[in-house]
NUMI-651896 format. One record per atom (N, C-alpha, C, CB): x, y, z; residue in three letters; chain; atom name. Coordinates in pm, whole numbers, padded with zeros to 5 digits. Glycine has a CB too. Layout:
NUMI-651896
- x | y | z | drenti | drenmi | zaba
- X | Y | Z | ALA | A | CA;
...
END
This chain:
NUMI-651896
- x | y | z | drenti | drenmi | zaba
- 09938 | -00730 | 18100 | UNK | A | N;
- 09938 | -00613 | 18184 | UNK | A | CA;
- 09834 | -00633 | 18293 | UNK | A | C;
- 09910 | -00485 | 18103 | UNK | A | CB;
- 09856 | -00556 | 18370 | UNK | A | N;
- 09778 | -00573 | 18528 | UNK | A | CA;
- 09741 | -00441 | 18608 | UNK | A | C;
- 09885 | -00656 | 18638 | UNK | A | CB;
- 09648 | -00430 | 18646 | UNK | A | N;
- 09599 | -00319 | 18709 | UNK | A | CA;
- 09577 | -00317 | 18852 | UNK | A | C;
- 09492 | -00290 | 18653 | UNK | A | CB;
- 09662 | -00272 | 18952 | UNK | A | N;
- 09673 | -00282 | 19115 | UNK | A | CA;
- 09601 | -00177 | 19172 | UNK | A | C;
- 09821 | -00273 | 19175 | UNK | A | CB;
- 09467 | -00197 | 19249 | UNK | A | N;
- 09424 | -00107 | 19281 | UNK | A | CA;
- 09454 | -00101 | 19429 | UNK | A | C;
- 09307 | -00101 | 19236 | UNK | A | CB;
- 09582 | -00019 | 19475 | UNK | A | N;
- 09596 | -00061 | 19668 | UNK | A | CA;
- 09527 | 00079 | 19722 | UNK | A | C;
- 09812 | -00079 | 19754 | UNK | A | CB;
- 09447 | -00013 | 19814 | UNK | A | N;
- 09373 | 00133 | 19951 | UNK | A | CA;
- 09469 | 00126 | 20051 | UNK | A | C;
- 09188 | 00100 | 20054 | UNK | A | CB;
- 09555 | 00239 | 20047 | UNK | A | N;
- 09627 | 00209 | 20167 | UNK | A | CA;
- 09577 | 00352 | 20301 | UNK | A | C;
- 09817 | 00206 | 20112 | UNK | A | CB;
- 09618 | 00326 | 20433 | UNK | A | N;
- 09564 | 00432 | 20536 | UNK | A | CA;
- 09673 | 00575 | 20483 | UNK | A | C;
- 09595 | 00365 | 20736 | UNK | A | CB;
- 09603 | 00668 | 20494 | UNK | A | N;
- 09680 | 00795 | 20483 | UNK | A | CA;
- 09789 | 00788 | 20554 | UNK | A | C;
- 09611 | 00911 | 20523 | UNK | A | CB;
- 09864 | 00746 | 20680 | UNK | A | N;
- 09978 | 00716 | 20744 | UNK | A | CA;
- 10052 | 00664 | 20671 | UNK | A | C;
- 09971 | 00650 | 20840 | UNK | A | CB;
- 10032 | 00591 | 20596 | UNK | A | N;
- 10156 | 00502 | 20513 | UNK | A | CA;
- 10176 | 00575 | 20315 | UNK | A | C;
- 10079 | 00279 | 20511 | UNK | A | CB;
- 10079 | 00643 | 20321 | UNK | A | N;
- 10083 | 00709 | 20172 | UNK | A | CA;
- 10218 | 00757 | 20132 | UNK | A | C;
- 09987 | 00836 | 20161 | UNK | A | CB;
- 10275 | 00837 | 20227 | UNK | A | N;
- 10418 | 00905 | 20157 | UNK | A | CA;
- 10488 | 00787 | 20119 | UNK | A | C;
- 10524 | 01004 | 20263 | UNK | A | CB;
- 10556 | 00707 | 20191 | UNK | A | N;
- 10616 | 00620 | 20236 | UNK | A | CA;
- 10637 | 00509 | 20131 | UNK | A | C;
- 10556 | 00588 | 20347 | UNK | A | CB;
- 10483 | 00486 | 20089 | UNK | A | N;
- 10467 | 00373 | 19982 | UNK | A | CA;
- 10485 | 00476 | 19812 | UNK | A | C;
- 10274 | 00280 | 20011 | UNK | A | CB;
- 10381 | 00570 | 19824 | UNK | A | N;
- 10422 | 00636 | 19713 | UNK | A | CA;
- 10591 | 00635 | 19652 | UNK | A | C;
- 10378 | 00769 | 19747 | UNK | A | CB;
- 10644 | 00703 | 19756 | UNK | A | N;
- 10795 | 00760 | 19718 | UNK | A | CA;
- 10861 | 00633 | 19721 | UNK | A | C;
- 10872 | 00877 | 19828 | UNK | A | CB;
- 10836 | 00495 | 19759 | UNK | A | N;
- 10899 | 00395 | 19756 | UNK | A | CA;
- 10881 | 00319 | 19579 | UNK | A | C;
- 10844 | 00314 | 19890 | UNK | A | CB;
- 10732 | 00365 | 19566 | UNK | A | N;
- 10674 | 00292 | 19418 | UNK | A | CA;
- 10753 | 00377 | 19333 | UNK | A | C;
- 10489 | 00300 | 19375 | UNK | A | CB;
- 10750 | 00490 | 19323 | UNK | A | N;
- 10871 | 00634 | 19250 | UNK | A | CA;
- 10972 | 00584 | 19234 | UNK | A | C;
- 10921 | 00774 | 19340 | UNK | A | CB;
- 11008 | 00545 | 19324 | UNK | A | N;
- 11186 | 00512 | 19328 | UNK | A | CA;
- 11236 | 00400 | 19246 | UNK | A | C;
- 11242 | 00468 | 19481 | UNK | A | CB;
- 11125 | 00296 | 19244 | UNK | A | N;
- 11115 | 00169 | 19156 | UNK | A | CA;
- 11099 | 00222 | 18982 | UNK | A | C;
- 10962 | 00070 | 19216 | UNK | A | CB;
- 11064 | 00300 | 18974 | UNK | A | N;
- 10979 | 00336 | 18854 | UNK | A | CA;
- 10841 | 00320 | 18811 | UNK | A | C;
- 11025 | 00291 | 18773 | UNK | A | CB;
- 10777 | 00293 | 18908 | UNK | A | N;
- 10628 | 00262 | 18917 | UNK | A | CA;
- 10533 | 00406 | 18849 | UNK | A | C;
- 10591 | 00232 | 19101 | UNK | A | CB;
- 10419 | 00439 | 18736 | UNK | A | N;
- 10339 | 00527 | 18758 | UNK | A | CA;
- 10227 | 00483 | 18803 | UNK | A | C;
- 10325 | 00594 | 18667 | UNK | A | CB;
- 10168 | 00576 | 18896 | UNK | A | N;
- 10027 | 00569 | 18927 | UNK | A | CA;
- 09971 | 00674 | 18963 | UNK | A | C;
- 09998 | 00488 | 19015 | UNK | A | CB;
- 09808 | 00646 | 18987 | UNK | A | N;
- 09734 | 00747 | 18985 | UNK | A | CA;
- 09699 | 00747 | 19154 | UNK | A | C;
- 09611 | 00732 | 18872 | UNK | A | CB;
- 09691 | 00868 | 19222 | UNK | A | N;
- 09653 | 00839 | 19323 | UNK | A | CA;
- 09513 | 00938 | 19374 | UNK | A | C;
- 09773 | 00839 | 19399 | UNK | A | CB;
- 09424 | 00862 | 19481 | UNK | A | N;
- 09292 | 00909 | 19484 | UNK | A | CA;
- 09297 | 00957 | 19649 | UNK | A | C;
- 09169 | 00781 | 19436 | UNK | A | CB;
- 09213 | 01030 | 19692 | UNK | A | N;
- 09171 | 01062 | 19843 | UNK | A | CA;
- 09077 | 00963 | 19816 | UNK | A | C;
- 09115 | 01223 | 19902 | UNK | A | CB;
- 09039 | 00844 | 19932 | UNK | A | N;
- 08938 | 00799 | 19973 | UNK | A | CA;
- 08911 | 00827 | 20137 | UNK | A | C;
- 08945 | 00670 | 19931 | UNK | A | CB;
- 08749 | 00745 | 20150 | UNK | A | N;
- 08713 | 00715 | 20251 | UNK | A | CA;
- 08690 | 00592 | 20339 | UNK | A | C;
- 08649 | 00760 | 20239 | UNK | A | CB;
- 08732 | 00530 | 20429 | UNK | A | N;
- 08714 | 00420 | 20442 | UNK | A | CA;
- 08544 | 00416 | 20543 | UNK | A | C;
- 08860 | 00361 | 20503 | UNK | A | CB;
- 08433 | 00265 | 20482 | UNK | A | N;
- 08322 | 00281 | 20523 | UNK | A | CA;
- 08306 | 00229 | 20674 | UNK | A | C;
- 08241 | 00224 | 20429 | UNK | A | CB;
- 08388 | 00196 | 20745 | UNK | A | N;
- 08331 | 00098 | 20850 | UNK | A | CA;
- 08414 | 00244 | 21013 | UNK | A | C;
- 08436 | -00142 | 20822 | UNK | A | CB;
- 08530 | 00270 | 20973 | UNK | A | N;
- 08550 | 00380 | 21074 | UNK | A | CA;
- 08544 | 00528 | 21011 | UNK | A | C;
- 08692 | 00358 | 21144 | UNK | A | CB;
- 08499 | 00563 | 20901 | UNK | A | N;
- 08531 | 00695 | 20801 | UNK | A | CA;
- 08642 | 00785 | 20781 | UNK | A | C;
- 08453 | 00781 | 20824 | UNK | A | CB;
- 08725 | 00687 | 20835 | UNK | A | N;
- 08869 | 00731 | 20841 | UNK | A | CA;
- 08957 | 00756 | 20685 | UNK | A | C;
- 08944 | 00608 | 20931 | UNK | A | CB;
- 09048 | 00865 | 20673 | UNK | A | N;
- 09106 | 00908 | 20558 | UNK | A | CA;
- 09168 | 00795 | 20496 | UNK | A | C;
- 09197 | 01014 | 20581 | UNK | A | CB;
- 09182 | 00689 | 20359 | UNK | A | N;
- 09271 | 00639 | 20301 | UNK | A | CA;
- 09303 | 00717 | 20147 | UNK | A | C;
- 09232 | 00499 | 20302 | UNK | A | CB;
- 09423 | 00620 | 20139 | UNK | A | N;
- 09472 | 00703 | 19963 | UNK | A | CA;
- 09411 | 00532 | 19947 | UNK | A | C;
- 09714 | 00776 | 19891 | UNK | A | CB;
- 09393 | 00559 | 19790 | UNK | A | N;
- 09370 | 00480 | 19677 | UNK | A | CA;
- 09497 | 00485 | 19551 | UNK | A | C;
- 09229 | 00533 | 19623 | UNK | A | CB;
- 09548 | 00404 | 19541 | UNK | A | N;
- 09672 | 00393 | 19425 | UNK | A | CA;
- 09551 | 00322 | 19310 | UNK | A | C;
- 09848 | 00261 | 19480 | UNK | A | CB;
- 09587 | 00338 | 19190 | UNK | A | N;
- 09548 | 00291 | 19092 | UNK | A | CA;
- 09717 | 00282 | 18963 | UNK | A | C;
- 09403 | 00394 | 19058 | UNK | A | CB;
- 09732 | 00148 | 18970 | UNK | A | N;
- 09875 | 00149 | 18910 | UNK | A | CA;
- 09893 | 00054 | 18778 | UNK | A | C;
- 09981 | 00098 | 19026 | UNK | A | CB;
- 09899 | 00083 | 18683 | UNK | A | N;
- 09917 | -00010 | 18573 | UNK | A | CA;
- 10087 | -00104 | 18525 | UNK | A | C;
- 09870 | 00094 | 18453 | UNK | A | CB;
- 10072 | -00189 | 18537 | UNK | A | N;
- 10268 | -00266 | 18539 | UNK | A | CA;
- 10214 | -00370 | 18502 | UNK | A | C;
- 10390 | -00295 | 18703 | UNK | A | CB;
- 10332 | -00409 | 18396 | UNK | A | N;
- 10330 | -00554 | 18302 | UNK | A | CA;
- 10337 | -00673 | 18412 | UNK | A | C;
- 10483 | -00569 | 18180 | UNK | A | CB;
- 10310 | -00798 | 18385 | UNK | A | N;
- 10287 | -00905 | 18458 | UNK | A | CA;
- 10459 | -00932 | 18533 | UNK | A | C;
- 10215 | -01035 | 18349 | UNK | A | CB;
- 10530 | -00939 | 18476 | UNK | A | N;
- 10647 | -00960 | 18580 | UNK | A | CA;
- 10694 | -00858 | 18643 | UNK | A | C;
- 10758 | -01012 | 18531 | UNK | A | CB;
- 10646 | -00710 | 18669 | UNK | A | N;
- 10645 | -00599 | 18801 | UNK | A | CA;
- 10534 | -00636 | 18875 | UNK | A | C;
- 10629 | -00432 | 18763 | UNK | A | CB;
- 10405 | -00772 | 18871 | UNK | A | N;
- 10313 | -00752 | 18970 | UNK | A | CA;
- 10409 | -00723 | 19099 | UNK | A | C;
- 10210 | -00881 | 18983 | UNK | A | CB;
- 10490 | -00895 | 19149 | UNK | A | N;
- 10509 | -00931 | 19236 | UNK | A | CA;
- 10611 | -00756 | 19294 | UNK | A | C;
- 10564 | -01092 | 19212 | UNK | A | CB;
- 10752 | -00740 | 19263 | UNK | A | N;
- 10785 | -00657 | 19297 | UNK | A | CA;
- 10681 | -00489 | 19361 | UNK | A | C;
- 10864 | -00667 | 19199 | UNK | A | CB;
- 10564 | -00415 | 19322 | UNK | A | N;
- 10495 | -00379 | 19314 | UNK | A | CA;
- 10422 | -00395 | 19483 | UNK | A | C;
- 10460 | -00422 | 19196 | UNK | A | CB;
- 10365 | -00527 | 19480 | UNK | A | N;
- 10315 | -00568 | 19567 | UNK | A | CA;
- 10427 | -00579 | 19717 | UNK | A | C;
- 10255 | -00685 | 19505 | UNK | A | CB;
- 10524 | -00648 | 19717 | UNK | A | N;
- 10673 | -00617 | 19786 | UNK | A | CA;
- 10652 | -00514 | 19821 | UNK | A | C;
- 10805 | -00617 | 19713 | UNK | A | CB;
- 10662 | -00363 | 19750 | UNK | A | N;
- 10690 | -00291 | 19806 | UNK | A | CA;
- 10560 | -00184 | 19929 | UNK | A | C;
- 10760 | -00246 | 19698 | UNK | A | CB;
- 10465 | -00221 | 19844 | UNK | A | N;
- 10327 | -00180 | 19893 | UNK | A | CA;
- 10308 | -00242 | 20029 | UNK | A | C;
- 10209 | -00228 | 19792 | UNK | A | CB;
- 10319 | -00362 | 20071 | UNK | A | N;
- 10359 | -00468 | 20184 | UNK | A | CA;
- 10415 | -00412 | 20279 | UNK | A | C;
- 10446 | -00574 | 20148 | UNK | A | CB;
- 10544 | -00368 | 20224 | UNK | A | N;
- 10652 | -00353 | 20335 | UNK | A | CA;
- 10673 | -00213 | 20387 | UNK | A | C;
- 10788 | -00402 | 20284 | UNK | A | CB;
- 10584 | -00162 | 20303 | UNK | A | N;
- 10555 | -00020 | 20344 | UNK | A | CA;
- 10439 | 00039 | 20405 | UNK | A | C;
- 10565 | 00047 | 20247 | UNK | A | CB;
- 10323 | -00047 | 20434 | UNK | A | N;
- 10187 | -00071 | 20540 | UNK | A | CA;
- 10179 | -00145 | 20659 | UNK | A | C;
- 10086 | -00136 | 20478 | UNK | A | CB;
- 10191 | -00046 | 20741 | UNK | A | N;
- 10156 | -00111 | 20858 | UNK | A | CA;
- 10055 | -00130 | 20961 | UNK | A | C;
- 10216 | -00089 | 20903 | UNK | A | CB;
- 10002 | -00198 | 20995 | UNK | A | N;
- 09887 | -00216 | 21058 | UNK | A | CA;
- 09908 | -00156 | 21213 | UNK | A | C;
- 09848 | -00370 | 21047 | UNK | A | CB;
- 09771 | -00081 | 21272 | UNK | A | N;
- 09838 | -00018 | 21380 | UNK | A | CA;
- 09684 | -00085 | 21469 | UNK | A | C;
- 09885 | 00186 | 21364 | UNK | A | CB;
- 09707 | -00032 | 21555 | UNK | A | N;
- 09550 | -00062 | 21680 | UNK | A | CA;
- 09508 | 00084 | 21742 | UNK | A | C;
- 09600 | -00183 | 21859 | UNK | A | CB;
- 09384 | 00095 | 21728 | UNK | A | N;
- 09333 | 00233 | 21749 | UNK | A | CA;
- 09250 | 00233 | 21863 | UNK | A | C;
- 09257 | 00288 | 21632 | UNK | A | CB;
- 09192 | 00314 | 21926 | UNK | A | N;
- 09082 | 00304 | 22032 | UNK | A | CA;
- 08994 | 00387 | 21942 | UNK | A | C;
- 09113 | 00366 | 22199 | UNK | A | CB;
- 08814 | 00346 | 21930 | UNK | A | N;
- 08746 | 00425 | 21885 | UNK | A | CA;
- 08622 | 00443 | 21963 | UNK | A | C;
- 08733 | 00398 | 21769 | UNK | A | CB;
- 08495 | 00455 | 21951 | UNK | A | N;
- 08396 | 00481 | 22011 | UNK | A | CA;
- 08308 | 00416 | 21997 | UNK | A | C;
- 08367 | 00569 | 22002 | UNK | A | CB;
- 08236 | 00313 | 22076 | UNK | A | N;
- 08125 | 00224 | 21983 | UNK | A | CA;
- 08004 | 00274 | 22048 | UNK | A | C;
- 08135 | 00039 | 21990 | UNK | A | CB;
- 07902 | 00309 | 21913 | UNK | A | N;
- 07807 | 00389 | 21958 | UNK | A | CA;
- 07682 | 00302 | 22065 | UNK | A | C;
- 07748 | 00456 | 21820 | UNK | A | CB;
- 07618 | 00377 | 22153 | UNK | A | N;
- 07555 | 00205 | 22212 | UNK | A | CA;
- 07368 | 00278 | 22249 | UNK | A | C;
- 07683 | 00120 | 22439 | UNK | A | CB;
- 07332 | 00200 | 22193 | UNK | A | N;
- 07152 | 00267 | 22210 | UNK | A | CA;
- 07141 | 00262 | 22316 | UNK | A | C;
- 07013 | 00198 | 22152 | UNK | A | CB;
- 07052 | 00381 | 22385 | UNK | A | N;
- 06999 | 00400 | 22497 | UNK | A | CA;
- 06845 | 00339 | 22526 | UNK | A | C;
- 07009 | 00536 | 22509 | UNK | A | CB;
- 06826 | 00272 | 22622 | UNK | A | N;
- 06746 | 00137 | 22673 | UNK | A | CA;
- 06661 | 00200 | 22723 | UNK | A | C;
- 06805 | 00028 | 22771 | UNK | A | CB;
- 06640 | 00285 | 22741 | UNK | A | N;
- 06584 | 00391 | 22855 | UNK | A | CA;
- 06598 | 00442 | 22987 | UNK | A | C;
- 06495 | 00372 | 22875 | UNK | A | CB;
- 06616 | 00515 | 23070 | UNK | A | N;
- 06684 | 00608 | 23204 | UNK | A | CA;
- 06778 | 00688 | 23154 | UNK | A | C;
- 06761 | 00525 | 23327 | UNK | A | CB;
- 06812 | 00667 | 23229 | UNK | A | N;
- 06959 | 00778 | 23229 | UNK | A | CA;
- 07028 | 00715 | 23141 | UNK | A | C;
- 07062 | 00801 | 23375 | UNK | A | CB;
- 07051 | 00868 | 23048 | UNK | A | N;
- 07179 | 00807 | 22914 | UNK | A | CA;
- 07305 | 00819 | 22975 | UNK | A | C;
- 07196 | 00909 | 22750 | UNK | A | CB;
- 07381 | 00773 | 22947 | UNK | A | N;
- 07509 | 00753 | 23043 | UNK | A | CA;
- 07633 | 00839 | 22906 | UNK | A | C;
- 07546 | 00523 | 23093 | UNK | A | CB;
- 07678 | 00972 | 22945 | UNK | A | N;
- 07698 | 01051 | 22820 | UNK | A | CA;
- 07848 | 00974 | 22767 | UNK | A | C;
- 07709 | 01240 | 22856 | UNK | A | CB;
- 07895 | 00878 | 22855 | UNK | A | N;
- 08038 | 00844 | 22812 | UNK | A | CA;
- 08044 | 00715 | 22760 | UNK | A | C;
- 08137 | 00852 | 22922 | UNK | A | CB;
- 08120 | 00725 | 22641 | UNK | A | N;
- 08088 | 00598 | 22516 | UNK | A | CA;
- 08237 | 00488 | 22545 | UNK | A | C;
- 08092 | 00689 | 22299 | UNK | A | CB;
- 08161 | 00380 | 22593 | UNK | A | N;
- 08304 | 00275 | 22565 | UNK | A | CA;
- 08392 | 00224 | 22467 | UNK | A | C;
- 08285 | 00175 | 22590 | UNK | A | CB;
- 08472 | 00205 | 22487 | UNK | A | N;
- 08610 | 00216 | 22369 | UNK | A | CA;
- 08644 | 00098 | 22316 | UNK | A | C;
- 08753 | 00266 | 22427 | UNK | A | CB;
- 08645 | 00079 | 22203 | UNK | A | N;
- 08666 | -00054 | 22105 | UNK | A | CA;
- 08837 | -00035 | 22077 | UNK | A | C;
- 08552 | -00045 | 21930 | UNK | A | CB;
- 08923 | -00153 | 22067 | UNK | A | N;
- 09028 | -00138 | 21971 | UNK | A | CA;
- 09030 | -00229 | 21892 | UNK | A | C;
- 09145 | -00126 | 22015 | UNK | A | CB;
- 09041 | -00106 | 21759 | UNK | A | N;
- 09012 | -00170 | 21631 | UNK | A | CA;
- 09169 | -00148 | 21532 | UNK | A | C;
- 08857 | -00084 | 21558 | UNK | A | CB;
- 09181 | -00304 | 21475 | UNK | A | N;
- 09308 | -00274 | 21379 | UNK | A | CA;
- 09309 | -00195 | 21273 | UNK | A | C;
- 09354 | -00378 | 21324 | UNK | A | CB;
- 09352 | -00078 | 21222 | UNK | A | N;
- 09370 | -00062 | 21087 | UNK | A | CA;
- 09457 | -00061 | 21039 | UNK | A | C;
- 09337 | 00009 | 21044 | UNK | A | CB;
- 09513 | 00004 | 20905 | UNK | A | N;
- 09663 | -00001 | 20865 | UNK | A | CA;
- 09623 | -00112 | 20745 | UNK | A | C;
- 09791 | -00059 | 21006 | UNK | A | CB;
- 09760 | -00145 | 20711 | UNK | A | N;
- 09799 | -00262 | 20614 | UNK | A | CA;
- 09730 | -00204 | 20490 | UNK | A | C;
- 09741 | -00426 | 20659 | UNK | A | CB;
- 09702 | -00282 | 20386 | UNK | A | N;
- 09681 | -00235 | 20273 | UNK | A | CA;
- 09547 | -00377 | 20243 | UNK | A | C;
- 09842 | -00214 | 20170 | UNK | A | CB;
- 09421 | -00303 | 20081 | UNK | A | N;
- 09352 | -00360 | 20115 | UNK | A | CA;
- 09381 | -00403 | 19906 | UNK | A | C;
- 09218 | -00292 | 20221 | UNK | A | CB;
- 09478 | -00500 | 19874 | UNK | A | N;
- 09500 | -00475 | 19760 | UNK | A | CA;
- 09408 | -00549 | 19633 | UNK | A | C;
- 09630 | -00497 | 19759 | UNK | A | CB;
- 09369 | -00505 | 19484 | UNK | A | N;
- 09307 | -00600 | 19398 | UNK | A | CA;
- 09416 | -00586 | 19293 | UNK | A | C;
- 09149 | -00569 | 19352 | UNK | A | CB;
- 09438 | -00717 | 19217 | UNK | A | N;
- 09495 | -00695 | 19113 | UNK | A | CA;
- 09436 | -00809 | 18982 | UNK | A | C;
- 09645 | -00700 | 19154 | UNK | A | CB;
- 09416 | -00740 | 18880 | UNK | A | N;
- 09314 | -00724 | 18786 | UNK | A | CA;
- 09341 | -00762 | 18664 | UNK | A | C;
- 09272 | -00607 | 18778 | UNK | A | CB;
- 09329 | -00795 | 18544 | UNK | A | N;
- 09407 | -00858 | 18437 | UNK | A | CA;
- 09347 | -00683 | 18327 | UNK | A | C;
- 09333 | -01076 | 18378 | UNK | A | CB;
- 09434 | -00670 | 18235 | UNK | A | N;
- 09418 | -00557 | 18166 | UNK | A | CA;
- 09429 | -00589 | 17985 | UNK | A | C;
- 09537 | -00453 | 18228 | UNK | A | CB;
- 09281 | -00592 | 17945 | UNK | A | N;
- 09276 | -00618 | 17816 | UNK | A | CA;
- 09337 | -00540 | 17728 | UNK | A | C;
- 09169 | -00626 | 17783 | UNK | A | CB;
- 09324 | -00384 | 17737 | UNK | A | N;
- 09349 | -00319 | 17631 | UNK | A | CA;
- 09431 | -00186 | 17743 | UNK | A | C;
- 09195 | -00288 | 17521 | UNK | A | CB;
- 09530 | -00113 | 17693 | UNK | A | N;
- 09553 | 00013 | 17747 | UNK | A | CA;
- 09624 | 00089 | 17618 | UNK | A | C;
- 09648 | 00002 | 17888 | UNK | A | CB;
- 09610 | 00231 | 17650 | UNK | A | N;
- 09644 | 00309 | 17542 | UNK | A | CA;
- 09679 | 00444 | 17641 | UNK | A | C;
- 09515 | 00322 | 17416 | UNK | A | CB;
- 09817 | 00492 | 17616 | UNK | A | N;
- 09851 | 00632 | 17702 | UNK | A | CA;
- 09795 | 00752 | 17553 | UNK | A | C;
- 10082 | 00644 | 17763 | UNK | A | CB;
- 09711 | 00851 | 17601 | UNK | A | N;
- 09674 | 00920 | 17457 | UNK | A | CA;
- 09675 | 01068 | 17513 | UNK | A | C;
- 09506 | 00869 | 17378 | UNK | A | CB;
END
């Protein structure tokens, strides 16, 4: 047994959820935060025997997509005049950020 933990972006959550459903997949799903833009992700936490990894993963894949964002990069002021308008980074997010884990013992109770 195997334990898939996928962070995927809140944009793709329905999408992958109702796709893992449809397979027969259970999982647990979490609100996260992501640390580098603090942007909303879900967290799946999914338990499936070793020959559903690959399928699992398939579907998680094909259901994340990576997009390009404009954000704000903050920039220290040097001294004079602060200049109040912040230049714009584009940064990829999207896709999925997946671990999958080997599972010694499980028990549904």
């Amino acid at each position: 047994m195997k334990m898939i933990t996928a962070i995927i972006n809140n944009n793709d959550s329905d999408a992958v959820c109702g796709s893992l459903r449809a397979e027969g997949f259970y999982f647990t799903k979490m609100s996260t935060t992501g640390g580098f833009l603090r942007s909303g992700n879900t967290t799946l936490l999914l338990g499936t025997e070793d020959d559903r990894v690959a399928r699992a993963l398939e579907i998680i894949r094909s259901n994340s997509r990576k997009r390009t964002v404009s954000t704000p990069v903050p920039v220290m002021p040097t001294g004079g005049e602060l200049d109040m308008g912040l230049p714009m980074s584009s940064v990829v997010i999207g896709g999925a950020t997946v671990f999958v884990t080997p599972v010694e013992q499980f028990e549904k109770m």
